[in-house]
C-alpha positions in Angstrom: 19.1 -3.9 1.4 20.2 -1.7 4.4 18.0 1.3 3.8 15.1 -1.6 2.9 16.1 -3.1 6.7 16.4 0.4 7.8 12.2 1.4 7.0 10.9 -2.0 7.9 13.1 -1.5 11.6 11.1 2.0 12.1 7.8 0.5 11.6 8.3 -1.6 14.2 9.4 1.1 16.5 6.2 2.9 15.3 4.0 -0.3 16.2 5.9 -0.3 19.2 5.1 3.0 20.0 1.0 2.4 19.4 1.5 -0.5 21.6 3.0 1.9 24.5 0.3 4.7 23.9 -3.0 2.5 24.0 -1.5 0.7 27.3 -1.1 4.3 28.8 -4.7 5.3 27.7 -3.3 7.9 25.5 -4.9 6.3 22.5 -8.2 4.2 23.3 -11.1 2.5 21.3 -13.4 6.0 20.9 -10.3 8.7 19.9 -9.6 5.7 17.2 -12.0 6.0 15.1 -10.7 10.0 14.9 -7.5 9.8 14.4 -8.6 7.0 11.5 -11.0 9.6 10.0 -7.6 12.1 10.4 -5.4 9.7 8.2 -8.4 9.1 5.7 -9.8 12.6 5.3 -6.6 15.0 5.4 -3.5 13.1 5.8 -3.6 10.7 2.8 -5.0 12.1 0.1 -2.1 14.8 1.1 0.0 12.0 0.4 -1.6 10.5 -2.8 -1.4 14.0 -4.6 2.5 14.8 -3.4 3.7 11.7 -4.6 2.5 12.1 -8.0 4.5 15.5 -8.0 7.0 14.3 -10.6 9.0 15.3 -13.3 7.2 14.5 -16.5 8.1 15.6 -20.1 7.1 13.7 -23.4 10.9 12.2 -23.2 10.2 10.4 -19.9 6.4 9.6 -20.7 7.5 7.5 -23.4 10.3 5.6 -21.4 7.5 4.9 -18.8 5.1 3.6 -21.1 6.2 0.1 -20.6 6.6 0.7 -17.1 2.9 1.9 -16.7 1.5 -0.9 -18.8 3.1 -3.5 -16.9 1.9 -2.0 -13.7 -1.9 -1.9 -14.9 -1.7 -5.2 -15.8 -0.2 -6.4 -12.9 -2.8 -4.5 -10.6 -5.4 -6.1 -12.7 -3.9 -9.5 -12.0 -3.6 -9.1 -8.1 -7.8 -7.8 -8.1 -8.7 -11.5 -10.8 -6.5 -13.2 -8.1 -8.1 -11.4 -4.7 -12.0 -12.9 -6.1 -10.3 -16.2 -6.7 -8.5 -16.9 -3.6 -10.8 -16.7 0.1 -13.8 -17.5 -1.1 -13.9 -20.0 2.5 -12.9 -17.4 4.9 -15.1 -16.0 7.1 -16.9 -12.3 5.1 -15.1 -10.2 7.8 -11.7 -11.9 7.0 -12.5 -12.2 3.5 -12.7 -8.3 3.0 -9.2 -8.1 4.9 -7.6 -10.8 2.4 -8.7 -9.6 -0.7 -7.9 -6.4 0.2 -4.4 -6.9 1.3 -3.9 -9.3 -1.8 -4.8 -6.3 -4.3 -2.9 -3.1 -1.7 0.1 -3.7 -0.7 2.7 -1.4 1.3 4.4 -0.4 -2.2 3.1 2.8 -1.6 5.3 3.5 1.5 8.5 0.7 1.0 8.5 1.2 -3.0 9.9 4.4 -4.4 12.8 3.9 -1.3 13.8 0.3 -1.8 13.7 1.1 -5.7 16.4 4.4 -5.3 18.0 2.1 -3.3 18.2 -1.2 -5.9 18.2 0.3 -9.2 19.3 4.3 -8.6 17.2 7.1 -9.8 16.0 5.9 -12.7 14.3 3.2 -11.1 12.7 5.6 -8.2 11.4 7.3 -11.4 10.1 3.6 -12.7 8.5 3.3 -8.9 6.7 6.5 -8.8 5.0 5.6 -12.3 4.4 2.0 -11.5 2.0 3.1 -8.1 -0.1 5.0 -9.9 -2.5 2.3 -10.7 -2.4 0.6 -7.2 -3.4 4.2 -5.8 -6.5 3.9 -8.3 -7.0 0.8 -7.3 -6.7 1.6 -3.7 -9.6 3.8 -3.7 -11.6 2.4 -6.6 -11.9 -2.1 -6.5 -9.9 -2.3 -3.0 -12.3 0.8 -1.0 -15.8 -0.8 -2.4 -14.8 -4.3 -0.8 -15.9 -2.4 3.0 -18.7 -0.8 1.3 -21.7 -2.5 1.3 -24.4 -0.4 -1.1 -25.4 -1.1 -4.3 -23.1 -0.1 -7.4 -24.7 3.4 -8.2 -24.1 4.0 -5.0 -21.1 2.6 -4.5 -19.5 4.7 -7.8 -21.0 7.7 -6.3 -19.2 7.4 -2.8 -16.0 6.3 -4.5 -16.2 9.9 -6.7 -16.6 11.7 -3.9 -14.3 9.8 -1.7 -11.4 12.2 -0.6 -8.7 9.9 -1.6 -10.0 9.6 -5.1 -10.7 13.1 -5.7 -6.5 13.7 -4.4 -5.8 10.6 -6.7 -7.0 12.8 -9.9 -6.1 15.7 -8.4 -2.3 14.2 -8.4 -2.7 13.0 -12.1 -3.6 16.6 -13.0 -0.8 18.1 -11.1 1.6 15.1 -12.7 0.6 16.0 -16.2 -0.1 19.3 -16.3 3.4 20.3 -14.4 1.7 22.9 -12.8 4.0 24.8 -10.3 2.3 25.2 -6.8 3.6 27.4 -4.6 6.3 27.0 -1.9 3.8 27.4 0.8 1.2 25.2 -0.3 4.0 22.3 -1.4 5.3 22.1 2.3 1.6 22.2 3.8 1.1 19.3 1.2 4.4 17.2 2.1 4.4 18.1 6.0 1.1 16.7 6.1 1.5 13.6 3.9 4.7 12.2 5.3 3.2 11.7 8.8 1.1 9.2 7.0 3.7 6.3 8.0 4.2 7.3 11.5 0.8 8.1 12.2 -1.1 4.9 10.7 1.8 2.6 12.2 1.2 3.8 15.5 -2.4 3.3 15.3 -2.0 0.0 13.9 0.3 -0.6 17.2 -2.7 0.8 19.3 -4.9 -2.1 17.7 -2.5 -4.9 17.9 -2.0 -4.2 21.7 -5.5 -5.8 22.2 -4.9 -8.8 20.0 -3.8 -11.9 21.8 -0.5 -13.4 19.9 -2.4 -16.8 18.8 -4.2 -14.6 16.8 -2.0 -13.6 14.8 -0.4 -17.2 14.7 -3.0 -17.7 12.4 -3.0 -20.4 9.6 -4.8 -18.3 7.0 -2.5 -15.3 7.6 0.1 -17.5 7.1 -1.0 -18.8 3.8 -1.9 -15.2 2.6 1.7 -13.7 3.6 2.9 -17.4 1.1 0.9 -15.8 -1.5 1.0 -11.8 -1.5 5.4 -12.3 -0.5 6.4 -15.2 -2.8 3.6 -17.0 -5.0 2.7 -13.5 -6.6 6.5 -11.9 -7.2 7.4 -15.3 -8.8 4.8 -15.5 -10.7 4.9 -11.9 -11.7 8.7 -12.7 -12.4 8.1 -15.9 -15.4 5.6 -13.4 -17.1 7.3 -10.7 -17.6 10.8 -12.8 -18.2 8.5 -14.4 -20.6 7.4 -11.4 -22.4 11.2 -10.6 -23.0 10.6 -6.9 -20.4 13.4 -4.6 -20.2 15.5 -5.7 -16.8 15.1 -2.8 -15.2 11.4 -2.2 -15.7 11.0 -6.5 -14.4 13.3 -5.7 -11.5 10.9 -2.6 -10.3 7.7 -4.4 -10.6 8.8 -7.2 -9.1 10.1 -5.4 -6.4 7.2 -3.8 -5.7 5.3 -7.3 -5.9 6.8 -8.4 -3.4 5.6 -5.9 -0.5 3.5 -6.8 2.6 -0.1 -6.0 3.6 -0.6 -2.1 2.9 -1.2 0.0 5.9 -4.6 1.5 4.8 -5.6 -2.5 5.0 -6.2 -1.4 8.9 -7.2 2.2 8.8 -10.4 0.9 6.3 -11.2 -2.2 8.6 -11.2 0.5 11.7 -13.3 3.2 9.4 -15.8 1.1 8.0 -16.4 -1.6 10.9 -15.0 -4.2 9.1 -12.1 -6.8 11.3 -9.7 -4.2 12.5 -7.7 -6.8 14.8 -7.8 -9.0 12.0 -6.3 -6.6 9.3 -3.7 -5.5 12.3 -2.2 -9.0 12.5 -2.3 -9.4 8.9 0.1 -6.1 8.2 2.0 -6.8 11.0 2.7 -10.8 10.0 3.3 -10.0 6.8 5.8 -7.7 7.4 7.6 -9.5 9.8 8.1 -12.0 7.2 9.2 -9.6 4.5 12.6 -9.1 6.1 13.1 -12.5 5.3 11.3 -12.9 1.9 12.3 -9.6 -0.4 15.4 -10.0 0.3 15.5 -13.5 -1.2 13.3 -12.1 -3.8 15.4 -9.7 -4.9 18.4 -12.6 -5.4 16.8 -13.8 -8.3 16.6 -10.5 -9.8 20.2 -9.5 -10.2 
């Protein structure tokens, strides 16, 4: 619970900081957009193929079976849920939503709050059950800012640089191909500014958003469903379907995370409700210091 408090502290301070640097003119609306196409285009998919650089052996692939089943299905639940929920909201806001219902921060709060509730076995449990919501990240969660037609659509999701990193990483993972020293340090150096870098943009963002926006009634009721409606309900099915402890702790766990960060960065890349997507991480992250923890009673 400390090192979870810990991580959700620093993004603050991060948001904090992108608050302080768009006030000074360090960061404005026009360097934005590059630092945006910087995350997208180098940093993450740095990211995305460094955290698939696991141990893997046929021993562990069959422990994780269950683990990697449950997390499919789960993913596939969150994108059924995003098309049923928002259909009201305005298309702008609608994008944001269902986005942020299907991506959530796992990504970044998981594999640490995981080490830190269940050991190293259930880091190892974490770093298995992402790998579908990075799919889905760039695959079902990307084409909602996209507006062409499918073929087109399948053909900029190919080429996107996040997917080609995404099976890039499952290569890497299953292959257990050494890379060099070098190359591994270019690839994690990169990557782990992800956090600090997105945060503070997202800071730079929110600094132009007046507070009753994001007092908003339908951010409210989204942060009720992606923090406790869909962790609960994750919860009674896989109680239900008698799952290991361990593997129902981790899933849940990761259920349970706010609004994902790339949320904003594909708003700001794609003209879609930057401001909108801001608020949204940042409410529903504010509220998580409240909510995973009381999550997580219910798990022990």
């Amino acid at each position: 619970m400390r090192a979870m408090l810990d991580m959700q502290g620093m993004l603050f301070l991060l948001i904090l900081a992108g608050i302080y640097a768009q006030k000074k003119g360090i960061i404005t609306s026009y360097n934005r957009k590059k630092f945006t196409d910087l995350i997208i285009e180098i940093i993450l998919p740095c990211n995305i193929v460094n955290s698939f650089l696991i141990d893997w052996s046929y021993e562990i692939l069959i422990n994780c079976l269950t683990v990697f089943i449950a997390a499919v299905l789960t993913q596939v639940f969150y994108v059924v849920l995003s098309k049923m929920l928002f259909k009201k909201s305005r298309k702008d806001r609608q994008a944001v939503l269902r986005y942020a219902i299907i991506c959530s921060n796992a990504g970044f709060l998981g594999n640490p709050i995981a080490e830190s509730a269940f050991g190293s076995q259930g880091l190892l449990f974490a770093s298995v059950a992402l790998i579908p919501l990075r799919f889905a990240m760039w695959s079902s969660g990307l084409k909602l800012f996209t507006k062409t037609d499918g073929k087109s659509t399948a053909k900029k999701l190919m080429t996107h640089p996040c997917i080609i990193a995404v099976f890039v990483g499952f290569f890497l993972m299953f292959t257990q191909l050494k890379l060099p020293g070098f190359l591994l340090k270019t690839l994690s150096g990169i990557g782990s500014s992800n956090t600090a870098v997105s945060m503070i943009i997202i800071g730079s963002i929110l600094a132009e958003i007046q507070v009753k926006n994001i007092l908003d009634k339908e951010l409210f009721y989204y942060s009720a469903v992606r923090l406790i409606a869909i962790p609960f309900t994750v919860l009674v099915i896989l109680k239900l379907a008698g799952t290991d402890e361990l593997v129902t702790g981790v899933i849940v766990l990761l259920s349970a995370m706010p609004a994902g960060s790339t949320t904003v960065m594909l708003a700001e890349k794609y003209a879609g409700n930057s401001g909108f997507a801001s608020s949204c991480v940042f409410l529903s992250t504010v509220l998580s210091l409240v909510t995973i923890p009381f999550v997580s009673l219910f798990l022990v």
